[in-house]
N, C-alpha and C positions, 0 to 999 in steps of 0.2 A: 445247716438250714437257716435260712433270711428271716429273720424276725420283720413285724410287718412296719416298725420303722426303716427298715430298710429301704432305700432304692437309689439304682446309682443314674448318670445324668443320661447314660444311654437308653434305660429303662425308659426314663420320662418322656425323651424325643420321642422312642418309639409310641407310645401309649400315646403321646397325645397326637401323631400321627393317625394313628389306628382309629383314635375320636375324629380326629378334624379337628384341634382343636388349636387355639393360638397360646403362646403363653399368657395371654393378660386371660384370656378364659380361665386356665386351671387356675391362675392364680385368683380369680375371683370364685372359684369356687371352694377352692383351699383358704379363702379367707388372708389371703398374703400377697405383697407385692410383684409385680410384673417382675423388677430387677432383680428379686430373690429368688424368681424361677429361672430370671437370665444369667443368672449369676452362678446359680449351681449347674445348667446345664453345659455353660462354657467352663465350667469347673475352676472358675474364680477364685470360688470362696465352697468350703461344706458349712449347708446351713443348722440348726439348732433339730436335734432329733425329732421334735415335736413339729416344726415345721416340715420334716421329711416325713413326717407319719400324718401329719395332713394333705401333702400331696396326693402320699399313694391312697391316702380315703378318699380321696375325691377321685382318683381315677378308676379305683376301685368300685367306688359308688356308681360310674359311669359304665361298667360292665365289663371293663379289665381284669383280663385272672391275671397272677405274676405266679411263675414256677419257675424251677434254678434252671436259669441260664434262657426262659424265655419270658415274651410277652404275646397275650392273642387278646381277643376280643370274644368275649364269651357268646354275646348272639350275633356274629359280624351281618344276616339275614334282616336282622334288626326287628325287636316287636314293637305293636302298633306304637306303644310313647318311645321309639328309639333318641337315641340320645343325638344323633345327628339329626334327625328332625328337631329336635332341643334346639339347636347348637346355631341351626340355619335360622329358627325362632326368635332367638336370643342377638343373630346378627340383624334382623333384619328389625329388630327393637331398637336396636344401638344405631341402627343408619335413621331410623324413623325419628328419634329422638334426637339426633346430632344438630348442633349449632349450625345455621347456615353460614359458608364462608363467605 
């Protein structure tokens, strides 16, 4: 059985998939950088357990179940604070906010 440090790089695509979500997202939600989420999902490098167990808390957080051998989205119908309404909230903060080029 996956101890909840666990998750491997395919996991993460799929989850953050399933959110919408980009790597710089989970990594700011996991408290960690863009290239340590790129890095483990190209399978570069495996990161430090603690950062793998903050990944999956943040996607877990985000309404992701993980069971062996899959990944779903626990209310994929989405309730009313759905996380993809989060997610389109959060983009449309980051383009509001963007430096003009």
């Amino acid at each position: 059985m996956a101890t909840r440090a666990q998750l491997s790089a395919e996991q993460s695509r799929v989850a953050r998939s399933l959110l919408n979500w980009s790597r710089v997202r989970l990594a700011a939600k996991a408290n960690l950088s863009e290239m340590t989420i790129s890095e483990f999902e190209n399978g570069i490098r495996v990161p430090k357990p603690f950062n793998v167990a903050a990944m999956r808390r943040a996607l877990e957080g985000a309404g992701i179940v993980f069971t062996e051998g899959s990944v779903f989205l626990a209310h994929p119908e989405g309730p009313k604070n759905s996380s993809h309404a989060d997610n389109r909230n959060w983009r449309r903060r980051q383009t509001k906010h963007s430096p003009a080029r």
